[in-house]
N, C-alpha and C positions, 0 to 999 in steps of 0.2 A: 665464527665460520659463516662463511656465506650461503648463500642460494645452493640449492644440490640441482646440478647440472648431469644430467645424463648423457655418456658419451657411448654409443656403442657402435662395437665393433665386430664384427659379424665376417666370419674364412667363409667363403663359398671354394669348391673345387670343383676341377675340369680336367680331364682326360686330355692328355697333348705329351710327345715325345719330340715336341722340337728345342732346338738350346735358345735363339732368336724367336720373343713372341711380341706380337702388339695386343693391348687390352683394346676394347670396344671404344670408339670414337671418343664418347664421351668422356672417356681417363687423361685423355690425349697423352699417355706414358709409354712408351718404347723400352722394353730393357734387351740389354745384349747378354754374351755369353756368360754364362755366371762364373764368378769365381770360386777356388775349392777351398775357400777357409772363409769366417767370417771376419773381416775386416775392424780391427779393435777401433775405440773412440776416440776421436783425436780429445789429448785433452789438454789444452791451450794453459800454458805458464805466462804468456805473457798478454798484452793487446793486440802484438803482433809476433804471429808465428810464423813460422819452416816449417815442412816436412816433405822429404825426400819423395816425390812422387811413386818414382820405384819400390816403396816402400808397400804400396796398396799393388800394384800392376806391373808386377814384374812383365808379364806378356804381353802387355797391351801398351802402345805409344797414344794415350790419349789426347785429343784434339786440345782441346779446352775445357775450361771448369766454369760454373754459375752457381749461383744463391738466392733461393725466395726468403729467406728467415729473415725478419729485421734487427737492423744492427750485424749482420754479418757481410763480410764483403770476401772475396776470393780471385785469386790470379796466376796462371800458369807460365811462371821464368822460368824455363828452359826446362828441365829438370825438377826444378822447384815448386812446389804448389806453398804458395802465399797467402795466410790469412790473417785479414784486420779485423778488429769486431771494435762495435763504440761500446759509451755510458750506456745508451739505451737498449743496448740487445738486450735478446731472449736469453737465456738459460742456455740454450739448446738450439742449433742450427743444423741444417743438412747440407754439406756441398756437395753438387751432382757434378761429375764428371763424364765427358762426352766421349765418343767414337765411332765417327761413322752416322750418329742420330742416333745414337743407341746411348741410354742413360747409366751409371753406376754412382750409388750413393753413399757419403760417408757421416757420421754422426763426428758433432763437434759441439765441446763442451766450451763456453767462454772461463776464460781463470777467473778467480776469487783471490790475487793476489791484497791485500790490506797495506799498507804503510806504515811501518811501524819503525819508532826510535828508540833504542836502548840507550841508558846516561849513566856517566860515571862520576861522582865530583871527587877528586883528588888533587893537594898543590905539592905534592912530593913526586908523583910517580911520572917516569920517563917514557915507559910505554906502557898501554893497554889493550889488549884486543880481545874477542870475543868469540870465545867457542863452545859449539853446541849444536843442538840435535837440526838446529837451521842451518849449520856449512859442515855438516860432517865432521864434528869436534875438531876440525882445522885452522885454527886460531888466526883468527881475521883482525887486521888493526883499525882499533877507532880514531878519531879524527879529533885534534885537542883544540875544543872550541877557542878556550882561555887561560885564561890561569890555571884555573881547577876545574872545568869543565871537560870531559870526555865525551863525544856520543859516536852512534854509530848509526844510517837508516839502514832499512831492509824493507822488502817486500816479498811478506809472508801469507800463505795458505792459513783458512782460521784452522784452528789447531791448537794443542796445548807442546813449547820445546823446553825441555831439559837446558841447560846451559851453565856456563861459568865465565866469570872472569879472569884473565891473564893478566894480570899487574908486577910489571917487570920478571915476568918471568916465574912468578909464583900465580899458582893456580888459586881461586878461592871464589864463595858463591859470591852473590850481589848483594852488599848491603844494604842495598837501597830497597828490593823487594820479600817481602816477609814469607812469598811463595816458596817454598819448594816440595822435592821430592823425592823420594828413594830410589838411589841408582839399579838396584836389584844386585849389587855387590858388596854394599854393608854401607856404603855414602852417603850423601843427600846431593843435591844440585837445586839450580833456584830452577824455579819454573815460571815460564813465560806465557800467557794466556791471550791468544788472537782471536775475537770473534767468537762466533759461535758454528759449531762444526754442525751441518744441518741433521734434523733427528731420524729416527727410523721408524715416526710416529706417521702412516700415510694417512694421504684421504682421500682414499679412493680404493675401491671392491677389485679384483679381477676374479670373475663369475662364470663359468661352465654352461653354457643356454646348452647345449648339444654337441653331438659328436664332431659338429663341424661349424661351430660358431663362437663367441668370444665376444664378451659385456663387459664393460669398464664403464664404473659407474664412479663421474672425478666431482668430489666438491666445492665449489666457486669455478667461476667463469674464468678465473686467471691463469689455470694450469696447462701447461702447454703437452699435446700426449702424442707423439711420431713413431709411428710403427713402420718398422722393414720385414719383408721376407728374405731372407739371408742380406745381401750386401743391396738390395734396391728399396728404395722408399713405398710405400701404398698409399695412393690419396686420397679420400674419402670423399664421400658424397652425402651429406644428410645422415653422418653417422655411417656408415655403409663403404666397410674396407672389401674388395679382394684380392684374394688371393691370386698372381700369376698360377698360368695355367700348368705351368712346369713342374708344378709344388707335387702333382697326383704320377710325374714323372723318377720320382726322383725318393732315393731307398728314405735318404736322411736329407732333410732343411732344417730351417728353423725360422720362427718369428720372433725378432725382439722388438721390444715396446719400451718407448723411452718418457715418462712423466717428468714435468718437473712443475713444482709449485710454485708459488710467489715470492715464497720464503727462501729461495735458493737449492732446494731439495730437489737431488735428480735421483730416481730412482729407475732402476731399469729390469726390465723380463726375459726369461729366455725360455722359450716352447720349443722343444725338438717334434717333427713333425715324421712321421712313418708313410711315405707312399701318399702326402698328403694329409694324414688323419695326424690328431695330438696323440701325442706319444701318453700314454693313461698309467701303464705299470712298468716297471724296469726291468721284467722280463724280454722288452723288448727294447735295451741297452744292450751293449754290447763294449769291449772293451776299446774299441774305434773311438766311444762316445770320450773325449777327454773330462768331462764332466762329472763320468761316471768313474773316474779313475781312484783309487787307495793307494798308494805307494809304501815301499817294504825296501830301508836302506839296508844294504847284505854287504860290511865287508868282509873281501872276498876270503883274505887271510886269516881272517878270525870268527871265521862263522862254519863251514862244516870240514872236514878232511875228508872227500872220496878216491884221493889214491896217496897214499902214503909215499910211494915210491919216488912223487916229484918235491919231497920237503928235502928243503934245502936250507937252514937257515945258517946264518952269518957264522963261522969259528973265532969271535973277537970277544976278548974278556970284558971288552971296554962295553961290550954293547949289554945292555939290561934284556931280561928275557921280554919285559912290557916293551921293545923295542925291536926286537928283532920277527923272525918270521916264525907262524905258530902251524904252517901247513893248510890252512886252507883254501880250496880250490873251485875251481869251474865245476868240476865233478861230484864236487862236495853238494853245492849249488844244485846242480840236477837231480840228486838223489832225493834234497829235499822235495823239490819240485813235484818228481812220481810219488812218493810218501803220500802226497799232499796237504803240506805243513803250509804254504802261502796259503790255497784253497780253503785251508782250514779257518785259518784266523781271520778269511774275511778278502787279503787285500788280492790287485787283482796288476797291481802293476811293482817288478822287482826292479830297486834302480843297484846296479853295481857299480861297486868303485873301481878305480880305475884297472885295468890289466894290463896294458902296454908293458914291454920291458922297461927294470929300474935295473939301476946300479947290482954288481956283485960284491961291492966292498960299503963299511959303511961310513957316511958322512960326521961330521961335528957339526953342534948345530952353534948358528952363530954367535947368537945374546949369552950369555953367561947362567949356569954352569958351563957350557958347552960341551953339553951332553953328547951322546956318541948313539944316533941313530944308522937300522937300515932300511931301505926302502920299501918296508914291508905292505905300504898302505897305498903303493901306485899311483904317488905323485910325483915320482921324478925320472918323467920320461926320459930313455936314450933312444926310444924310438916311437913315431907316433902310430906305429900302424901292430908292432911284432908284437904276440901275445908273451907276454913270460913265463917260461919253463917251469917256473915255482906254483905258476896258477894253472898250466895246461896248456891247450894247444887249439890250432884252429878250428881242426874236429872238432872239440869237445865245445867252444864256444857254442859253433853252429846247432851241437845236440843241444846244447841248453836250450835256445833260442829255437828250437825243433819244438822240446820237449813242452817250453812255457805257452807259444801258442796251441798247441794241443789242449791245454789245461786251462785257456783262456785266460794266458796271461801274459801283459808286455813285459818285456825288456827294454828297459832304456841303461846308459852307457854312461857313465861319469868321464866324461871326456877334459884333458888337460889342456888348455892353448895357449894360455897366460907363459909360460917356461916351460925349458927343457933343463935335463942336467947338462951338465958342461960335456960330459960323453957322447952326447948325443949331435949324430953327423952333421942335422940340420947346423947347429951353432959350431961346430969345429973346423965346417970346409968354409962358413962363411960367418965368422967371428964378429965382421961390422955389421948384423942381423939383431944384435942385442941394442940392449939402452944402456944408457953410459951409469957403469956400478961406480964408478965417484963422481960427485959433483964438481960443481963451479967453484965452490967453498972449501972443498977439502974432502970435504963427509961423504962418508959411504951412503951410496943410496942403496940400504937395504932395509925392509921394514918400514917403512918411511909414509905407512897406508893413505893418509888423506893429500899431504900437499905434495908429495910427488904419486900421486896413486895410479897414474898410468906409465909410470916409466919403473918405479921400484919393483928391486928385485928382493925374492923371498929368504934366499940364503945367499952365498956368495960363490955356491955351487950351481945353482939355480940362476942362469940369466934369464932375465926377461926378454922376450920377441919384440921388437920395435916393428909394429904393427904402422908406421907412418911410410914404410916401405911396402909397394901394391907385391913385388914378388913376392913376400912373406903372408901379405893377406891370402894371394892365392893359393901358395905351398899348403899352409894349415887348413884352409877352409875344403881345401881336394882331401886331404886327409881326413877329417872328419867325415866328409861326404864318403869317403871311400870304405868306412868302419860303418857306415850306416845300410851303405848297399849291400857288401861282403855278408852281414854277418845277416840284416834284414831285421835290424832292430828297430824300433819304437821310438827309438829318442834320446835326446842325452840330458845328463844333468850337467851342466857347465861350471867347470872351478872357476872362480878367484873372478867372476865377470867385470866387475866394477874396474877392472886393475886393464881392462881391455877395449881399444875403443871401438863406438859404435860401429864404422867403416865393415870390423872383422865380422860382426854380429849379424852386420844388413847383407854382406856377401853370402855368407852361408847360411841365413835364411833364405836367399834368391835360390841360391842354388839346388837346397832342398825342395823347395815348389815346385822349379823346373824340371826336377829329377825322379820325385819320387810321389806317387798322386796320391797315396796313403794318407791319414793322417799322425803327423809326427810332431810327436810332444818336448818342447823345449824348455825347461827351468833352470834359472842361473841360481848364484849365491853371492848376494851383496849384502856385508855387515855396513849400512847407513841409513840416513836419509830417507824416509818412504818415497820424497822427491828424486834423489839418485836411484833408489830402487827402482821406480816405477817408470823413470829415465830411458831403462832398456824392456818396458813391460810393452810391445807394438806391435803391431803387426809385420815390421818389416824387421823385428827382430827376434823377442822372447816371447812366448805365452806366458809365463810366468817366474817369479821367483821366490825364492822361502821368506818368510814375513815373517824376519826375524822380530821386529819389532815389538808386532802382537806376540810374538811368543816369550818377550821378556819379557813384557808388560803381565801373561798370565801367570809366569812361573814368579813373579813379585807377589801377586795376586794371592795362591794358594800356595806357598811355598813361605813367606814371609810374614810376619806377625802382623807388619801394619799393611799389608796388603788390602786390596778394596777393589770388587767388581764397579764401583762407580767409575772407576779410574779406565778398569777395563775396557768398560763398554763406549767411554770416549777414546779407546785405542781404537777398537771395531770399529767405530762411528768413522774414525781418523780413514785407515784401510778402505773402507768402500767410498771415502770421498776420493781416494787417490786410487783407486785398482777398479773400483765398479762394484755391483752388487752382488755381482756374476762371475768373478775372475777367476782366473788357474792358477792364482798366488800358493802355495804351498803352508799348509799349516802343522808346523811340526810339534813332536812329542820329545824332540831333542836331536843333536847333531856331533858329531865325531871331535868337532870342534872345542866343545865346553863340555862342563860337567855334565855330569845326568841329572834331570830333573830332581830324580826321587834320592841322591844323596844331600841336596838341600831339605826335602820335604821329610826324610826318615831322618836326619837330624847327624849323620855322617859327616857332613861337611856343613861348614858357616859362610855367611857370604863375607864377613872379616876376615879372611884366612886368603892365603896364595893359592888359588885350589890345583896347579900344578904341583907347586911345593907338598901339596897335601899327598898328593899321587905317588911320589916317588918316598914319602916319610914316613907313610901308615898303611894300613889296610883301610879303606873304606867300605863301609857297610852298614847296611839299613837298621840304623837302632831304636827307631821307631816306627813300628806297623802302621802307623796313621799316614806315611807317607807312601803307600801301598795304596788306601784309598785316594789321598790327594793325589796323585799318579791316574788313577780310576775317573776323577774330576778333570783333569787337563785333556783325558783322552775323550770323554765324553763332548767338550767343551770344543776341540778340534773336529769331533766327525759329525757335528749336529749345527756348523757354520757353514758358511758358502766358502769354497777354496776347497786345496785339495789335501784330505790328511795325508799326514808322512810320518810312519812307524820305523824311528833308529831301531835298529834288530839288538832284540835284549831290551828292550824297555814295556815290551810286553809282558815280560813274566819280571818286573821290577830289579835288572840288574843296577847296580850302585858303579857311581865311577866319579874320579874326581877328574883333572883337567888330563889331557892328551897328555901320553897311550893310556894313562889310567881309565879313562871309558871306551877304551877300545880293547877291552878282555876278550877270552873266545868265549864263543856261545854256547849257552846252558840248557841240554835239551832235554836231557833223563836227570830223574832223584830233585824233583823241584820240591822245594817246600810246600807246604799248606799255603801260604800268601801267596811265595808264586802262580801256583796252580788255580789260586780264585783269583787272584788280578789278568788272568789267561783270559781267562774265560769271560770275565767281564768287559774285555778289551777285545775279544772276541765278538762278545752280542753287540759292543756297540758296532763297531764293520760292518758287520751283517744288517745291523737295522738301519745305519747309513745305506748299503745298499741294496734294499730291499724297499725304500721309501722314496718315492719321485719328490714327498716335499723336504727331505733333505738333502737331495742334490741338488733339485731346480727351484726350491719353495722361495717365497719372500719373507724375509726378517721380518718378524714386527718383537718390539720389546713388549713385553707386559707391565717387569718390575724390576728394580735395581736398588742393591742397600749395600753396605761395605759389606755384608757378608755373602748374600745372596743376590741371584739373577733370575730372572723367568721371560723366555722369550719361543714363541712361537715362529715355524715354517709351515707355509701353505703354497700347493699347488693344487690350483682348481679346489673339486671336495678335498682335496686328502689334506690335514693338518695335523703339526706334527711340534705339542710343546714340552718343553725344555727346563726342568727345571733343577740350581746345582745348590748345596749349601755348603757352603764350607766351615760354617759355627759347628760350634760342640754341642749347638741345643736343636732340638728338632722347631720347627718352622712350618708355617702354613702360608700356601697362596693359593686366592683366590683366580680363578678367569673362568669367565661369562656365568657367575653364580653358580659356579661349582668350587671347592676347596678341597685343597690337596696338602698334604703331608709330605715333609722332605725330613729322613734321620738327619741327623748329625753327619759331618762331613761325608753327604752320598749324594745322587743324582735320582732325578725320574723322570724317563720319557715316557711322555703320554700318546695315544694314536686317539686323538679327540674326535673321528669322525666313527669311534666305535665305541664310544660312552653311550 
């Protein structure tokens, strides 16, 4: 390590209520009217990028774009802001965009794309292609050098992919590489190793001088460190940032700080700022703060009944009771509310599944059995605006959404855009609005997720919206907007995002900006890619989405014998190379979609098994209490990360569930068992101590220790530090940090408040 180089950086404040300020001669920096969200980082896939200029400035028709950072270069076609970067750039560039004289800045990361060759030698086989966690298991063909030679190039993020080969049409791993992995469903796959994903090892302090100053002390000269106040750059002077004069105007800012090292490590800060001053305790958080957000999935159907008089379920023999409608409602949902069962547990934002009207009769589902569902779970719109009878009414909505901000709590809205049912008017009066459900070939496009992924359709009741037509972008994106005004919700959680193109995404973010000054929180759900994931993670389109990823990777982790936090923590490492240090990726405890965690962990369910098959064969149920604590681990491990937990309802008091509807039971609120009632409560404190602590919402990672059984990683903000320590062996365990030594039981956690030892 090199010379230790002192960088510091010092907030000064100033009394000013104007929007337009200039800083003192010598800054020679102009900023104009700020914008209401902070503009995400562009983060560059290739040498040369696009991004929709619209994307950052929906209001403002900016003049022109420049660049000081070497090695980057930038250019304003039409619409288009254009940027190249050479071999030699930074890490880290700022484009400044102009209006008027007035400056707006945006952070850009150059890629770390690698080149890499996959090879096959075979003199029999006729085709080969390659699929895996690099094209979205969407089996890509290689190139047949020779005789017996196959390869393929690609250019890939470092990173560890999962993969297989396709050899005429039979799946199998690589024989050429002795890597692999476990799929997290009883498989293996070879595994692919790019590079090295940069660590979470910093070098460099961020230090507290005073209530209104800020020391960053970087070691070696090579590190590059660019601070903004919200969306504008600060440039310093002999070490000496300040702060616009605006910042002592203003309820909520923030300062982000963006380091990067030599080594390719970018690491970034985010300081909310109160009137000016750093934000110290979370008392003065508020549910506005996205940051500060918990999320509580409530579906609607199967989570409380408050009026019996609207259960209506399906009279079809054909339909299974795990199938049809169990009566719960909007009402149901509010009573909890006043009770104060969210308030209880901690979280502070309820997302509900969909309500719109579905179907009165029930569908066949397509793949085989073909089973006999009803629309009990509010995805199969026939209307994109009309509340359903079965869940309540627009009153009762509105109470809800009355009653959650009173209790200091968002609602956000699982909204549908992907399809409608076939009943539904939008697709009946205008039938050419869909994608074509057979192809070129013959075959039905239904299910068909990765290589037709924007045109397949879910069932063949279920058309998909052919979103390459603008009337349809508008029709939906007005409807949404229109559910967000109406009801004066929070946000949506968006289905099936990946299946929808960006166009629909960029509209109805504009439109929200324009519309609504609040801030409104958006998270999709995409089963790929952390690349496709993170594809729609922008500013001109999602704040975030559920990192499915890391959450298979933990439930491998602690759920599976050969599971390994070392594995894990190059997922985590994976995650903040791709989302930030800082993101509103979604970190879940499980989802409506798969099993429940803890019928893997309690020994209910095997990952060798069909776990749908399991669902409608058996009862599943926790037949071992250790999966009660590992449950306890996942959840700890989620609310003591950067991102935003997300509590499936019922997995806080450890309900068991195999594949859809079978974990979609109603909810369990009286007569809980003994396990129940302590994994409550322990899922409880962790919430609460997520938010009651600035450094586990705003702190910086640093790892301590990692071994296949156990982790120990520390969050600091300013003084407050906050470490983390999980074991998931049968034996107890000690780790040391800063010549203190700690004790961890057997499969249990402890968080430490290290600024009060």
């Amino acid at each position: 390590m090199g010379k230790l180089v002192s960088l510091t950086i010092v907030i000064l404040f100033f009394f000013s209520c104007t929007e337009k300020i200039i800083l003192p001669a010598d800054t020679n920096q102009k900023y104009g009217n700020d914008l209401n969200y902070l503009a995400s980082t562009i983060r560059m896939s290739d040498t040369i990028f696009e991004v929709p200029i619209l994307d950052y400035f929906p209001t403002i028709e900016i003049d022109s774009v420049t660049t000081s950072t070497a090695g980057f270069s930038a250019k304003l076609d039409s619409s288009i802001l254009k940027i190249r970067v050479g071999q030699n750039s930074t890490e880290i560039g700022v484009i400044t965009c102009w209006k008027d004289g007035f400056s707006y800045d945006l952070m850009c990361m150059k890629p770390k794309k690698i080149p890499t060759i996959i090879s096959f030698t075979s003199t029999l086989s006729e085709k080969v292609e390659l699929a895996g966690e690099m094209n979205n298991w969407s089996p890509q063909q290689m190139t047949k050098v020779n005789d017996k030679q196959w390869s393929i190039e690609l250019n890939l993020d470092p990173g560890s992919y999962q993969y297989q080969l396709v050899v005429d049409g039979t799946w199998q791993i690589d024989p050429s590489n002795s890597e692999t992995e476990e799929n997290g469903i009883g498989g293996i796959n070879s595994l692919l190793k790019i590079g090295d994903l940069p660590t979470t090892e910093n070098n460099y302090d961020v230090i507290e001088a005073s209530d209104s100053s800020i020391y960053i002390n970087v070691s070696t000269s090579n590190n590059q460190c660019i601070l903004f106040w919200n969306n504008h750059r600060i440039d310093g002077h002999n070490g000496l940032y300040k702060i616009p004069k605006i910042a002592y105007a203003r309820k909520r800012s923030h300062v982000r700080i963006w380091i990067a090292s030599s080594n390719g490590n970018v690491s970034d800060f985010l300081i909310p700022l109160e009137f000016g001053a750093i934000v110290k305790n979370t008392g003065q958080l508020s549910r506005m703060d996205k940051h500060n957000s918990v999320l509580y999935f409530a579906l609607v159907d199967r989570f409380a009944n408050g009026n019996p008089k609207n259960d209506a379920p399906l009279v079809d023999d054909e339909v299974h009771p795990k199938a049809n409608y169990w009566g719960g409602d909007i009402k149901g949902i509010t009573e909890k509310i006043k009770e104060g069962y969210f308030s209880g547990i901690g979280v502070n934002t309820i997302w509900l599944s969909p309500i719109t009207q579905n179907p009165m009769y029930a569908e066949r589902e397509f793949p085989p059995p073909h089973r006999m569902y009803s629309g009990y779970h509010g995805y199969w719109p026939i209307s994109a605006s009309k509340i359903d009878h079965r869940f309540g009414n627009e009153a009762e909505l509105k109470e809800l959404v009355s009653n959650a901000h009173k209790n200091n709590l968002n609602v956000i809205l699982d909204y549908v855009s992907n399809h409608v049912h076939e009943d539904n008017p939008i697709i009946k009066e205008n039938p050419h609005w869909s994608t074509p459900l057979v192809l070129p070939n013959g075959k039905k496009n239904i299910r068909i997720w990765d290589e037709q992924r924007l045109t397949t359709w879910f069932d063949e009741f279920l058309p998909t919206l052919d979103y390459s037509k603008p009337e349809v972008v508008e029709l939906m994106s007005d409807s949404a907007l229109y559910m967000l005004r109406k009801y004066e919700l929070d946000g949506f959680r968006h289905d099936a995002t990946k299946h929808i193109p960006s166009v629909y995404w960029r509209t109805l973010t504009k439109k929200i900006k324009l519309d609504i000054r609040q801030p409104i929180y958006q998270i999709g759900e995409t089963f790929g890619s952390r690349q496709l994931i993170g594809s729609y993670v922008r500013s001109g389109q999602l704040d975030g989405q559920f990192d499915f990823n890391l959450y298979f990777d933990l439930r491998n982790t602690l759920a599976s014998n050969n599971g390994s936090f070392i594995e894990l923590y190059e997922s985590l490492k994976s995650s903040f190379s791709n989302y930030g240090n800082h993101s509103l990726m979604g970190n879940i405890t499980g989802n409506h979609d798969i099993p429940r965690f803890i019928s893997y962990a309690g020994g209910g369910l095997s990952f060798m098994e069909d776990e749908k098959k399991a669902g409608w064969s058996r009862k599943i149920e926790v037949l071992d209490t250790l999966g009660y604590r590992k449950l306890e681990l996942l959840t700890a491990f989620i609310t003591t990360i950067p991102g935003i937990p997300t509590i499936y309802y019922g997995d806080e008091i450890g309900m068991p569930g195999a594949g859809d509807p079978d974990n979609r039971m109603p909810m369990k609120f009286t007569n809980l068992s003994y396990q129940e009632n302590k994994v409550k409560r322990c899922i409880s404190d962790l919430i609460h101590a997520r938010r009651n602590r600035m450094s586990l919402i705003y702190g910086d990672f640093q790892l301590v220790s990692v071994t296949k059984k156990t982790i120990a990683y520390t969050r600091t903000y300013f003084k407050e530090s906050t470490l983390v320590l999980l074991n998931n062996s049968n034996k107890e365990v000690k780790v040391t940090h800063q010549n203190t030594e700690f004790q961890v039981l057997p499969y249990s956690y402890k968080i430490i408040f290290l600024e009060e030892l």
